[in-house]
Structures are given as structure tokens and as C-alpha cells.
N, CA and C atoms as a LAMMPS dump frame, in Angstrom:
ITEM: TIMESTEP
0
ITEM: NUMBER OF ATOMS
522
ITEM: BOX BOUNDS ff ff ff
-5.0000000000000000e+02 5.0000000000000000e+02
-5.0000000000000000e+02 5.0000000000000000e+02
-5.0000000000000000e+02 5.0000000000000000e+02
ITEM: ATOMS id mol type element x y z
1 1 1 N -266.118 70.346 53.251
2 1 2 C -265.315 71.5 53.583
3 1 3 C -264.683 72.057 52.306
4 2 1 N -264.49 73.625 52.359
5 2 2 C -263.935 74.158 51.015
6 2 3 C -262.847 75.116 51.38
7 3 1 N -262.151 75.265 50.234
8 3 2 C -261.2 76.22 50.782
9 3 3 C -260.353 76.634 49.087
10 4 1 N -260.496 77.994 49.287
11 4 2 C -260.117 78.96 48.49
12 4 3 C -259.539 79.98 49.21
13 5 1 N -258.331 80.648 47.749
14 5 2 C -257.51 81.347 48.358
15 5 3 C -257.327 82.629 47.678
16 6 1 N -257.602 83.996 48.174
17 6 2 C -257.775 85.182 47.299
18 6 3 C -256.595 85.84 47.095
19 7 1 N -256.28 86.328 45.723
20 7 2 C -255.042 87.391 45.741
21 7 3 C -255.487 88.478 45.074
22 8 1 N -254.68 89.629 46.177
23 8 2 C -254.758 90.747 45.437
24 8 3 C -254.756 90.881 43.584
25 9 1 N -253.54 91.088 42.992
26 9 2 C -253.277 90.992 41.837
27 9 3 C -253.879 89.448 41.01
28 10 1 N -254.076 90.121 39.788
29 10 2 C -254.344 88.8 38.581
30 10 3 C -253.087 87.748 38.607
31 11 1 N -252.994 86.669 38.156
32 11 2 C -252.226 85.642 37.92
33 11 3 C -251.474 85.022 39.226
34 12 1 N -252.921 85.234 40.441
35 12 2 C -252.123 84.703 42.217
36 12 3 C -251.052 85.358 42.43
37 13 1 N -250.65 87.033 41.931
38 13 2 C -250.161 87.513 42.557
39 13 3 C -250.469 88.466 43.738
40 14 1 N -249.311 89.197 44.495
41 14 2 C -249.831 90.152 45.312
42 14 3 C -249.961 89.086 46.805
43 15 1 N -250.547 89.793 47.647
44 15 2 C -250.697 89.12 48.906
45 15 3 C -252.208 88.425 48.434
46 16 1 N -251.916 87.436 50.023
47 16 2 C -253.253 86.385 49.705
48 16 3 C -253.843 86.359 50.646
49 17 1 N -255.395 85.689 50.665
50 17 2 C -255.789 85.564 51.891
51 17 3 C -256.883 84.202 51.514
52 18 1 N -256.1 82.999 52.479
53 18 2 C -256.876 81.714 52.374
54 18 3 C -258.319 81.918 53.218
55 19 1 N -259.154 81.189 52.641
56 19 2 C -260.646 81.364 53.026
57 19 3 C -261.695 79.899 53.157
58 20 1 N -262.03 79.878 54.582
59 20 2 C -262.777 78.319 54.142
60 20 3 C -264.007 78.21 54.928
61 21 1 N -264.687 79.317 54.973
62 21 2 C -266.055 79.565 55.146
63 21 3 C -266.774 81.01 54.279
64 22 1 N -267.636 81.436 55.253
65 22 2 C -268.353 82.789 54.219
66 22 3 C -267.708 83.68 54.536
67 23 1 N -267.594 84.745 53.923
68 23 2 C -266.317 85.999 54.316
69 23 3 C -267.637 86.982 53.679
70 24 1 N -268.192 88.171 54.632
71 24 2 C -268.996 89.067 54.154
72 24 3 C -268.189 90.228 53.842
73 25 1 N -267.17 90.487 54.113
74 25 2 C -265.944 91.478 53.445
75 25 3 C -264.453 91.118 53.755
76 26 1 N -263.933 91.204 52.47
77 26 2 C -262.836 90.952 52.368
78 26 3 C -262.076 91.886 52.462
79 27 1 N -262.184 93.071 52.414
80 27 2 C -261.555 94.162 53.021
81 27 3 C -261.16 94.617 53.783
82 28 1 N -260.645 93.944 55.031
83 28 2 C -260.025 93.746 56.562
84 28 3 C -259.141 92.733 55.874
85 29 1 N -258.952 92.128 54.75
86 29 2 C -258.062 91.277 54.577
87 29 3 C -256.773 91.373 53.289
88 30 1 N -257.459 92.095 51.849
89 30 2 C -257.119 92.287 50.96
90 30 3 C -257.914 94.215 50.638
91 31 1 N -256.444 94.742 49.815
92 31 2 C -257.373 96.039 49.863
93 31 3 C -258.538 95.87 48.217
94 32 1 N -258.007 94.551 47.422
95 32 2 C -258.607 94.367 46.272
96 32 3 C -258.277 92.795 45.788
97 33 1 N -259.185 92.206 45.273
98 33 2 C -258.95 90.926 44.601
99 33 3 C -259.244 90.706 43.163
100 34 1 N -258.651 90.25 42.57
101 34 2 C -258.542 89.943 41.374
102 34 3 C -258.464 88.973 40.484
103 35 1 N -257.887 87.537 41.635
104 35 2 C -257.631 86.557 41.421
105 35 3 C -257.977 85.474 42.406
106 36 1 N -258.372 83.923 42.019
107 36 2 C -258.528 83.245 43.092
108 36 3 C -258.194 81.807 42.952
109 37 1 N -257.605 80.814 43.759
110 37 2 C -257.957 79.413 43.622
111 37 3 C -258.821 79.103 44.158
112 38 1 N -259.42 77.858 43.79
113 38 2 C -260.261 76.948 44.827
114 38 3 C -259.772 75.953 44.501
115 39 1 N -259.214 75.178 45.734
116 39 2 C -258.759 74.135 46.438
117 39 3 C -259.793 73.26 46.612
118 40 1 N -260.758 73.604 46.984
119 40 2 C -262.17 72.245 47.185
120 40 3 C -263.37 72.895 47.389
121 41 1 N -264.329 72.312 47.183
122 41 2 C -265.445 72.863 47.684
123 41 3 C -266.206 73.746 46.501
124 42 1 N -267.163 74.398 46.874
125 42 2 C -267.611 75.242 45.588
126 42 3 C -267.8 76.487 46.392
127 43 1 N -267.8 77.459 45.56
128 43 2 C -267.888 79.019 46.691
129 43 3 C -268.943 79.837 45.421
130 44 1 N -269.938 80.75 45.805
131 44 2 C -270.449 81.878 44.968
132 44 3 C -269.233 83.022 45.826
133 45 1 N -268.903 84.075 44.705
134 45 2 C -267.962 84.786 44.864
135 45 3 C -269.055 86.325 44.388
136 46 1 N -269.075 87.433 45.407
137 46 2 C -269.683 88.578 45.045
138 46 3 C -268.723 89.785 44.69
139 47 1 N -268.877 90.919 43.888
140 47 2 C -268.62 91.591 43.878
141 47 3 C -268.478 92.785 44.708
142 48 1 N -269.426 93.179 45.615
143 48 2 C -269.952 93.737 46.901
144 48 3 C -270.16 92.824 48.18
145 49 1 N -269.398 93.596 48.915
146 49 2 C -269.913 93.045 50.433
147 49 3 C -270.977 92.806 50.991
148 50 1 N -270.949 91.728 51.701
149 50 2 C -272.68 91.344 52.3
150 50 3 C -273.071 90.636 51.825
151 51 1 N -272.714 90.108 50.661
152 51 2 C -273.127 88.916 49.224
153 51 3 C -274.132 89.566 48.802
154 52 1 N -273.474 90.584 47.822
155 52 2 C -274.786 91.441 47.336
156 52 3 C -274.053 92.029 46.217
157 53 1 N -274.357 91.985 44.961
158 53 2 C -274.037 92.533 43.765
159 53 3 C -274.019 91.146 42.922
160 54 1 N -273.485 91.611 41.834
161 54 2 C -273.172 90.197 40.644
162 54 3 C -272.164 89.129 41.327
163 55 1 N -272.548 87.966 41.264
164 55 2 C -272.494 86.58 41.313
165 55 3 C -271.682 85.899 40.55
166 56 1 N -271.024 85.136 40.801
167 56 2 C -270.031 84.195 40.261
168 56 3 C -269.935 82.63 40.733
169 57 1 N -270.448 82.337 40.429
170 57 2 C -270.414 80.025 40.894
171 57 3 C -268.735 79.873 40.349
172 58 1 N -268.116 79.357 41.645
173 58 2 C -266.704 78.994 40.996
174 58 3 C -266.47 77.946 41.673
175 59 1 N -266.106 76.496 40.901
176 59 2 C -265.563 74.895 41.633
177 59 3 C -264.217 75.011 41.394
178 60 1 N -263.667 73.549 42.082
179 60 2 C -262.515 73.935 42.124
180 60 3 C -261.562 73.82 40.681
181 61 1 N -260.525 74.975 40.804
182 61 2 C -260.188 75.338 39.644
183 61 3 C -259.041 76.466 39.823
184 62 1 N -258.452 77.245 38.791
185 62 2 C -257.543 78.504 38.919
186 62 3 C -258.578 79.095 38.317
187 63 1 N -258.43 80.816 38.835
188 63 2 C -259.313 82.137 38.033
189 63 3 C -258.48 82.975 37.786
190 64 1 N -257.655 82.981 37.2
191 64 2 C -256.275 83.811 37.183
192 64 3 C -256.846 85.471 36.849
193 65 1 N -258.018 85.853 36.487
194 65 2 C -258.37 87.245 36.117
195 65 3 C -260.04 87.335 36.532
196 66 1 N -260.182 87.925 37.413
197 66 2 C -262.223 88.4 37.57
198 66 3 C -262.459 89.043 36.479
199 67 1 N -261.779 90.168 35.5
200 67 2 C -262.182 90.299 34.417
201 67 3 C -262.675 89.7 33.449
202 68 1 N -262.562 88.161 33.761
203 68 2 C -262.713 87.126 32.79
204 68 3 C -264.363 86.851 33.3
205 69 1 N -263.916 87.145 33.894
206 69 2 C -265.999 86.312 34.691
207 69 3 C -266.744 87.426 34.016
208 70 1 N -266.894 88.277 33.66
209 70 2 C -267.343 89.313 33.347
210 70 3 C -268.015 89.947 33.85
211 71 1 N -267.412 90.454 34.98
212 71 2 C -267.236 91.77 36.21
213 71 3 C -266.193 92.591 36.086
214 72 1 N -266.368 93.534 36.385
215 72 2 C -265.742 94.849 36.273
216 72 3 C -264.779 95.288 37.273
217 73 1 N -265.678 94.895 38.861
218 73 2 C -265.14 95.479 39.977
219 73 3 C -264.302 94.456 40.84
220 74 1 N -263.419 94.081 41.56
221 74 2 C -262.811 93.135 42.277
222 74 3 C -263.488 91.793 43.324
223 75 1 N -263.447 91.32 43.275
224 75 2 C -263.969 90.124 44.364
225 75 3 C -264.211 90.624 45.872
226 76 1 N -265.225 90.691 46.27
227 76 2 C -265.502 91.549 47.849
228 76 3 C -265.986 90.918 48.79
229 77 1 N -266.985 89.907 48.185
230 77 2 C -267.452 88.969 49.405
231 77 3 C -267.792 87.656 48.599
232 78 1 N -267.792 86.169 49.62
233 78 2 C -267.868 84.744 49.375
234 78 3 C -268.531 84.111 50.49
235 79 1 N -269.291 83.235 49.679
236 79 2 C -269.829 81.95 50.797
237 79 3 C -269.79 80.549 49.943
238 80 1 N -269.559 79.736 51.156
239 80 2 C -269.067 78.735 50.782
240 80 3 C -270.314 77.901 50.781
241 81 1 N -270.606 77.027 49.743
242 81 2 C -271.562 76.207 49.229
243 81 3 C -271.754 74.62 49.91
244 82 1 N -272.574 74.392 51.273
245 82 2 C -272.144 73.412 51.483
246 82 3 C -272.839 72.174 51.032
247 83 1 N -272.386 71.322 51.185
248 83 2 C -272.399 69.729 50.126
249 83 3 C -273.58 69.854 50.653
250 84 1 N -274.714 68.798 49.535
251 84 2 C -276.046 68.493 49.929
252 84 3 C -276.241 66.951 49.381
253 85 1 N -276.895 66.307 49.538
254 85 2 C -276.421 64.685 49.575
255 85 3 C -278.156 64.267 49.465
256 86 1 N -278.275 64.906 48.472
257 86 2 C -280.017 64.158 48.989
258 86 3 C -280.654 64.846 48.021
259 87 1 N -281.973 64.683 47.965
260 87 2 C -282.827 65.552 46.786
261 87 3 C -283.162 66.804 46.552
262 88 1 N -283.58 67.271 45.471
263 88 2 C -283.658 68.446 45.294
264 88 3 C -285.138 69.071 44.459
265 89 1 N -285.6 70.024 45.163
266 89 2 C -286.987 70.27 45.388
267 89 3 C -286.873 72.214 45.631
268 90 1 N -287.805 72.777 44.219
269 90 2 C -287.754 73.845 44.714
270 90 3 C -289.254 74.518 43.841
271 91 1 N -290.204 75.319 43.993
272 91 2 C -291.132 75.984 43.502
273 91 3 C -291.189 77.25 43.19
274 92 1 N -291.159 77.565 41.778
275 92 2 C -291.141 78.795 41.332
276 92 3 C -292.464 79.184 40.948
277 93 1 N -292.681 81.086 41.207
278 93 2 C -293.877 81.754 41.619
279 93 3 C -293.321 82.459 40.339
280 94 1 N -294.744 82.885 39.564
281 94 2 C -294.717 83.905 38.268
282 94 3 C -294.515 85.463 38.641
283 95 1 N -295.252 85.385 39.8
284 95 2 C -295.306 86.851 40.787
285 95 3 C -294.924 86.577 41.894
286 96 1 N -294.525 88.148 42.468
287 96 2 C -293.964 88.377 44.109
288 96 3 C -294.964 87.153 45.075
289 97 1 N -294.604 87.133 46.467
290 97 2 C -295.371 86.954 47.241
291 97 3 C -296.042 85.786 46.977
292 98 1 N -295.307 84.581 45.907
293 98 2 C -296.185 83.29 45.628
294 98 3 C -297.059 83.465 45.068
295 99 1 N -297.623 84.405 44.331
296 99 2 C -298.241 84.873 43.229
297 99 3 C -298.458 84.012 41.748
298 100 1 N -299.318 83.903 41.211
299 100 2 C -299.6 83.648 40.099
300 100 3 C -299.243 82.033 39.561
301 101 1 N -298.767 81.914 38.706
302 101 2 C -298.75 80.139 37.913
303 101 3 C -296.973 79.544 39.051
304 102 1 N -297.62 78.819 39.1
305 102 2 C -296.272 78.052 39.958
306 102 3 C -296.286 76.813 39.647
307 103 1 N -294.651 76.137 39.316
308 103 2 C -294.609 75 38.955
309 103 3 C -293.254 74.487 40.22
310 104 1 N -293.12 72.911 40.582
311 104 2 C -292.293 72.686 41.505
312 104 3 C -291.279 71.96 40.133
313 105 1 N -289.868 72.281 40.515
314 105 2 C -288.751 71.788 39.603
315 105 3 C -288.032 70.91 40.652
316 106 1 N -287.286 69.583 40.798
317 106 2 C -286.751 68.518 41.21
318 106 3 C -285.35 68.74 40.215
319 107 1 N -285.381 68.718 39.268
320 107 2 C -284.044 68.961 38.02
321 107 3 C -283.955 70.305 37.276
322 108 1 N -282.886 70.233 36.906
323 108 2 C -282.709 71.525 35.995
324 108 3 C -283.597 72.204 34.785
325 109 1 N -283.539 73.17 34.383
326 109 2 C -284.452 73.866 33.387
327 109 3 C -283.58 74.737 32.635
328 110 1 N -283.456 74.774 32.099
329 110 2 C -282.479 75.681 30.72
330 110 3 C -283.538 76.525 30.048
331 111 1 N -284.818 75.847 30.431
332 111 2 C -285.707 77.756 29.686
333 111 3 C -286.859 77.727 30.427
334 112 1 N -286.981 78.185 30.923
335 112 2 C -288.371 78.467 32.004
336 112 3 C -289.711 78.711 31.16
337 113 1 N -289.654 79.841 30.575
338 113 2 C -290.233 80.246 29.775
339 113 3 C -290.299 79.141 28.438
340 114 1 N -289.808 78.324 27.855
341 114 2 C -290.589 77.977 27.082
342 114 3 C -291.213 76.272 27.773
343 115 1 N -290.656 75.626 28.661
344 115 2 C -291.189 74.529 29.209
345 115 3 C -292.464 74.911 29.552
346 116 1 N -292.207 75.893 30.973
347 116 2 C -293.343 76.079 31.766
348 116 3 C -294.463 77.418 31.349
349 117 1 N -294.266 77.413 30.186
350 117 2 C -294.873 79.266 29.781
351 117 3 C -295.204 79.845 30.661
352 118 1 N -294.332 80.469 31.772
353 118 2 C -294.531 81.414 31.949
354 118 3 C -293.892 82.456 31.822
355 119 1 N -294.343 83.694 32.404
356 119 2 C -293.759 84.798 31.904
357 119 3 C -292.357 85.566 32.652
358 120 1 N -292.469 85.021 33.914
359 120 2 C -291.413 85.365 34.559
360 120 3 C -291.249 84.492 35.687
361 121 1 N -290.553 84.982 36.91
362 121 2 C -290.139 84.099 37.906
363 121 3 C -289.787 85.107 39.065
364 122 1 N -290.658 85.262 39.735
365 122 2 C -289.867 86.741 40.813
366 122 3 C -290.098 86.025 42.222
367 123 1 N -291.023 85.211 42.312
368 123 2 C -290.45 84.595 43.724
369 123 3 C -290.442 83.058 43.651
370 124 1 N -289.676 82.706 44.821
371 124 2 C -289.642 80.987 44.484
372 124 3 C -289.531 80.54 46.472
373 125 1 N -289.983 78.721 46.32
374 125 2 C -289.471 78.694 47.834
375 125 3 C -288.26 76.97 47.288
376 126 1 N -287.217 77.443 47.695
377 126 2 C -286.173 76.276 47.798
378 126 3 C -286.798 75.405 49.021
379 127 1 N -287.253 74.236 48.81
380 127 2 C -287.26 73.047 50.241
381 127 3 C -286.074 72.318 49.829
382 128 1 N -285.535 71.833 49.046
383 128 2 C -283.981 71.019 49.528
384 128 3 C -283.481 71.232 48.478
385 129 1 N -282.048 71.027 48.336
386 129 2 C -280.638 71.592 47.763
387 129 3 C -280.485 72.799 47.519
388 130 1 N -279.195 73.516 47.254
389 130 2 C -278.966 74.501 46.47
390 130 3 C -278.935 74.507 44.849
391 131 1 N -279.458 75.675 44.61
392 131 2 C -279.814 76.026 43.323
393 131 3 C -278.637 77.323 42.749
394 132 1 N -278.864 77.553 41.111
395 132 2 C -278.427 78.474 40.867
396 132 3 C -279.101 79.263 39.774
397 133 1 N -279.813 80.309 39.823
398 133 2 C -281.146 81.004 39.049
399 133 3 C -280.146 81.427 37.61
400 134 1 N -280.48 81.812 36.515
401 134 2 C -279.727 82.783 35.389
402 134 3 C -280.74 83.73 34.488
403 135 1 N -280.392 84.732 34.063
404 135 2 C -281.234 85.443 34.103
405 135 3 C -281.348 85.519 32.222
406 136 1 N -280.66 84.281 31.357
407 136 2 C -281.352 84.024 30.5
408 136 3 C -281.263 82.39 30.244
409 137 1 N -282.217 82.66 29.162
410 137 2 C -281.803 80.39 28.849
411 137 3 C -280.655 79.925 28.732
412 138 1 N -280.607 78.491 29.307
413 138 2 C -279.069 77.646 29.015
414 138 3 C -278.395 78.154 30.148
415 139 1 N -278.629 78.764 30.878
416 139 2 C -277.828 78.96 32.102
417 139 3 C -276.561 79.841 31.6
418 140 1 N -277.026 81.068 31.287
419 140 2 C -276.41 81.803 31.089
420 140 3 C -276.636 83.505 31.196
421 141 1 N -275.605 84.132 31.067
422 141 2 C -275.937 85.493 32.027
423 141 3 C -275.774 86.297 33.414
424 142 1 N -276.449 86.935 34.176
425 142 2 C -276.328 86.856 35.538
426 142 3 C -276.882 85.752 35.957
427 143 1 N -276.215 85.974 37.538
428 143 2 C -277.377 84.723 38.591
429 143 3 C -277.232 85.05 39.526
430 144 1 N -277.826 84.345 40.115
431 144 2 C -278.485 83.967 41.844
432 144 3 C -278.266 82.671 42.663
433 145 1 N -277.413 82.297 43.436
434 145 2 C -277.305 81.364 44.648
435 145 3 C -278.647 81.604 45.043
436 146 1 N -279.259 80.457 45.514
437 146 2 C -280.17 80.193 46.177
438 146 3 C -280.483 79.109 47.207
439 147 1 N -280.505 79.04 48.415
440 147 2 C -280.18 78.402 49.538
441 147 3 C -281.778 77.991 49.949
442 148 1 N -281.553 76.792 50.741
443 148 2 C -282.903 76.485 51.537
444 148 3 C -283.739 77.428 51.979
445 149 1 N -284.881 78.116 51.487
446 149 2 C -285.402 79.202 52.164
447 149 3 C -286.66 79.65 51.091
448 150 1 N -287.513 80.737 52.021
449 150 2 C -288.37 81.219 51.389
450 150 3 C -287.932 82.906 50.472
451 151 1 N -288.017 83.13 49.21
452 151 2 C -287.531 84.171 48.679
453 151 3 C -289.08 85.347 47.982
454 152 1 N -289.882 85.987 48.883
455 152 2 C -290.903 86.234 48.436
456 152 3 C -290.987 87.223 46.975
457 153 1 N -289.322 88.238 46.696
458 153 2 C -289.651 88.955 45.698
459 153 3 C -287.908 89.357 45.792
460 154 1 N -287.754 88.593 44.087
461 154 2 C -286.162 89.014 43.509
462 154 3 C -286.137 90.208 43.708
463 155 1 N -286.832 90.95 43.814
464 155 2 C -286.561 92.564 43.251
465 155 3 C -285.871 93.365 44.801
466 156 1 N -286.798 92.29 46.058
467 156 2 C -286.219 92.907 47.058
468 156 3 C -284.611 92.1 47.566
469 157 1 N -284.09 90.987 46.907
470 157 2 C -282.609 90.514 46.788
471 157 3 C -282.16 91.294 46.21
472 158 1 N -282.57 92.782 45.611
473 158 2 C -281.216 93.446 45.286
474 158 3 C -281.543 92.957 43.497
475 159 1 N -282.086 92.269 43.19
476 159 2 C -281.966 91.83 41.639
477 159 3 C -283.405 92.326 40.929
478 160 1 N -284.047 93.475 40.714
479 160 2 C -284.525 94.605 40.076
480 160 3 C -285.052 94.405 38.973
481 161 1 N -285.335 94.023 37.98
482 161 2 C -285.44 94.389 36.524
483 161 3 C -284.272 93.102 35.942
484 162 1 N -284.048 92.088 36.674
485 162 2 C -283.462 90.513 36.317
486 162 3 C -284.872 89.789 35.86
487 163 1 N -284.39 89.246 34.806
488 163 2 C -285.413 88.207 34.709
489 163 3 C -284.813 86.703 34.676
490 164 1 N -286.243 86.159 35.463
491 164 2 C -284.87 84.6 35.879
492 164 3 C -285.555 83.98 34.905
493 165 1 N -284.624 83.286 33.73
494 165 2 C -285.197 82.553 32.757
495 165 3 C -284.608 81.093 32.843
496 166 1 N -283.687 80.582 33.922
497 166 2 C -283.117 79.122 33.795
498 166 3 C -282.28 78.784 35.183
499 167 1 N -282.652 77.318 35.671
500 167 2 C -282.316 77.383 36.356
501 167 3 C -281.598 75.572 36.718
502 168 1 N -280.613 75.54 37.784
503 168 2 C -279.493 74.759 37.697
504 168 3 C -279.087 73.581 39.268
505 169 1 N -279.404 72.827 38.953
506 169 2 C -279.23 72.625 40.72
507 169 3 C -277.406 72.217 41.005
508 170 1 N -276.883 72.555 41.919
509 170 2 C -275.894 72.511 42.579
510 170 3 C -275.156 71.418 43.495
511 171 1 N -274.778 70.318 42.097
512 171 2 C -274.45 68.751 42.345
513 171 3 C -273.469 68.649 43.034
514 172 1 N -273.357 67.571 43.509
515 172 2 C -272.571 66.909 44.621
516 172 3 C -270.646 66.815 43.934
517 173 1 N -270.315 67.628 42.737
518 173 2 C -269.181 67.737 42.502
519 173 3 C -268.129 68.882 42.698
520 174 1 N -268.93 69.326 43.611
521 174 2 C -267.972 70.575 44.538
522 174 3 C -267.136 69.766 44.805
């Protein structure tokens, strides 16, 4: 179980609104966020409602400023990351639709491109744990939550002209 708590204003000021599942808009709750704790658990935090825009992985911790994450616009939507206790297994596609050179990853990768040469990464299928994609080496840049499931083409998640170059699995220290 997780639980984080949003405030309007930077430095947990302003009104708040505690949160301990997925919230697809926070805007019935806060008219803007800026700031957040997490109390337990791990949460991806979006910029846009629906969990759709730039991405943020946050454990528990203070975020006293979203400016700091390096986003622009306020905190809008969250889901909460739940614990996974077991192995981790996921296959990345060079092209859409399971397309082209595919390799299966069990552990992390910090460069896609130079382990596995390939050239890109636009679809993948997660079979167990959560993951977290970045869209350059070392796990850094934008990213992508990625949940148990089949993902046939980044471009139709809303992520366009991303290239996923590294990727992170999502340990049991939420």
C-alpha cells in the first residue's frame, strides 16, 4: 500500500490532498500541484490527466518543487506502483507491432543500443514486473511506466519521436 500527499503550492504549502491509489485527475481536488510527499509506496506522477504526458518515478521521499523534476506544468495525474515480489521478464521489439530484432531482458540495461545493437525500441511485451523505459542511456531523460501488458507501438502511448534507449526494473524498495 502507498500513500502520498499533494499540495497546491511548492514547499507542502497551500491545501492538500492525500492520495493512496491512481488518481486520473487531480483537478476535482487541487486547482494546481506543485509539491508532494510520499509516505510509502512508489507512485509515477503525470503531468496531464489520464496518465498521459511526461513522467516522473517518485519513492518515498519530500519533492518540495515539480520544477525540480524538470517539468514545467503542475502535477495532474498518479498511479500507484504496486509491489511485485517475484521475477522479472520483459521483450523488447526494434519495430511497431513486434517487429524486427527482439531481445527478452530479466535485469536492467543502461544502453540498449550498445548491448543489444539495435536501433531502436518502439514496441515491447512486459510478462512480469514493472519496468521503467528512458529515452536515453543510464536511465536518464524522459520515461515510461510500464505495467504487465502488451504495448504494440510507443508512438501510439502518446510518446512520438521518443527513443527508448535504457531500461530499469522497479524493485521491491517502494
Amino acid at each position: 500500500m502507498g500513500k502520498i500527499i499533494f499540495y497546491e503550492e511548492r514547499n507542502f504549502q497551500g491545501r492538500h490532498y492525500e492520495c493512496m491509489s491512481d488518481c486520473s485527475d487531480m483537478s476535482s481536488f487541487l486547482n494546481k500541484c506543485h509539491s508532494c510527499r510520499v509516505e510509502s509506496g512508489c507512485f509515477v506522477v503525470y503531468d496531464r490527466p489520464n496518465f498521459l504526458g511526461n513522467q516522473y518515478f517518485l519513492r518515498r521521499g519530500e519533492y518540495s518543487d515539480y520544477g525540480s523534476f524538470g517539468m514545467s506544468d503542475s502535477i495532474r495525474s498518479c498511479r500507484l506502483i504496486p509491489q511485485h515480489r517475484g521475477s522479472f521478464r520483459m521483450r523488447i521489439f526494434e519495430r511497431e507491432n513486434f517487429l524486427g530484432q527482439s531481445h527478452e531482458l530479466v535485469d536492467d540495461c543502461d544502453n540498449i543500443v550498445d548491448r543489444y545493437r539495435m536501433s531502436d525500441c518502439q514496441s515491447c511485451s512486459v510478462m512480469d514486473g514493472h519496468w521503467l523505459m528512458y529515452e536515453q542511456p543510464h536511465y536518464r531523460g524522459r520515461m515510461m511506466y510500464m505495467k504487465p501488458g502488451e504495448y504494440r507501438s510507443m508512438r501510439e502511448l502518446g510518446h512520438s519521436g521518443m527513443r527508448l534507449s535504457s531500461v530499469r526494473r522497479i524493485m521491491d524498495s517502494c
